[in-house]
C-alpha positions as CSV (number, residue, x, y, z in Angstrom):
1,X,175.6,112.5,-2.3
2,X,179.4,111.8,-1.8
3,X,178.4,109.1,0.6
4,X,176.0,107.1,-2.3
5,X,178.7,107.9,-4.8
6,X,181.7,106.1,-2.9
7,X,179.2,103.1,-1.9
8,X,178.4,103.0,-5.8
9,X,182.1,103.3,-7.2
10,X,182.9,100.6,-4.1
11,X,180.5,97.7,-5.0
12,X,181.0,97.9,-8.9
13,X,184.8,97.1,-7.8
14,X,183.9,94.6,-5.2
15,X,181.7,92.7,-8.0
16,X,184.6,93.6,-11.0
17,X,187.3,91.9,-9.0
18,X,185.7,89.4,-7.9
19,X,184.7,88.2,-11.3
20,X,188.1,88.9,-12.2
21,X,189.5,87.1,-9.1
22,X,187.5,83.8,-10.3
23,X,188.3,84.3,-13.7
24,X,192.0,84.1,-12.5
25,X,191.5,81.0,-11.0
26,X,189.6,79.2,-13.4
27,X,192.4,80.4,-16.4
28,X,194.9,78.6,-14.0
29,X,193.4,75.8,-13.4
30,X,193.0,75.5,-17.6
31,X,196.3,75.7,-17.3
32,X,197.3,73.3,-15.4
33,X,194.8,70.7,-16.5
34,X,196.6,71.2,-20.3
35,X,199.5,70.1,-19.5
36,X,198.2,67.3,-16.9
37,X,199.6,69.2,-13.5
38,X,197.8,68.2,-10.5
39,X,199.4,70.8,-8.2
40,X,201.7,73.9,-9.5
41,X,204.0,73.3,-6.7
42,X,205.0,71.1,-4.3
43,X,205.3,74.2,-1.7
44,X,201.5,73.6,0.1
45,X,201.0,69.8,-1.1
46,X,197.4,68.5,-1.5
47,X,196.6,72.3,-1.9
48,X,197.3,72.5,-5.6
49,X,200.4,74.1,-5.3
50,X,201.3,78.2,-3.9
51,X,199.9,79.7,-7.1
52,X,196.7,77.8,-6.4
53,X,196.0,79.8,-3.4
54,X,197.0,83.2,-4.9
55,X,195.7,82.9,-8.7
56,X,193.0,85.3,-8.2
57,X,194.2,87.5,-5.4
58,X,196.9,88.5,-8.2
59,X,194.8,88.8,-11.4
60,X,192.4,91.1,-8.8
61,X,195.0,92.9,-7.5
62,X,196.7,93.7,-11.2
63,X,193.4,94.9,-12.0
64,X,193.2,97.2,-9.3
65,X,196.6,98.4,-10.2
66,X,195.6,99.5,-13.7
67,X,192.1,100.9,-12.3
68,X,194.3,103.1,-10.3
69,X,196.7,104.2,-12.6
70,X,193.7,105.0,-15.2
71,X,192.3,107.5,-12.6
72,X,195.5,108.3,-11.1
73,X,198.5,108.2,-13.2
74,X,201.8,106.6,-12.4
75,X,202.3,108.4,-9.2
76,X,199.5,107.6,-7.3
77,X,197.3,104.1,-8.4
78,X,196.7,103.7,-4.8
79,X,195.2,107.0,-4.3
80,X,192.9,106.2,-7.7
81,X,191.4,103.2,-6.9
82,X,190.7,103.9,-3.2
83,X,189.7,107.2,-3.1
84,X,186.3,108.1,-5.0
């Protein structure tokens, strides 16, 4: 039963943050097609810039975060979003 509920609990998150982690992406590239930037750095050129690369890994992992501090508290959001 513990088995079914972890596999549960693990691909609602998996399908959360990754709607999440495109949502990031597309609200970046909104962004940067407002105020007519090709690339948001010149760090990784041709790439569309560093933030390019790590728009959604951040918007996933900040929801993660508060996922884990809703089931956790402040002392352990790790321990509430991995452990089900």
């Amino acid at each position: 039963a513990s088995g079914v509920r972890f596999a549960a609990a693990a691909g609602l998150m998996g399908l959360l943050l990754s709607i999440l982690a495109q949502a990031g992406d597309l609200f970046e590239s909104a962004v940067k097609r407002r105020f007519g930037a090709k690339d948001a750095s010149r760090l990784i050129p041709g790439h569309g810039g560093l933030m390019d690369r790590l728009d959604g890994f951040l918007v996933a992992a900040f929801a993660a975060l508060l996922i884990g501090i809703a089931r956790q508290g402040m002392d352990a959001p790790a321990r509430g979003f991995l452990l089900w």
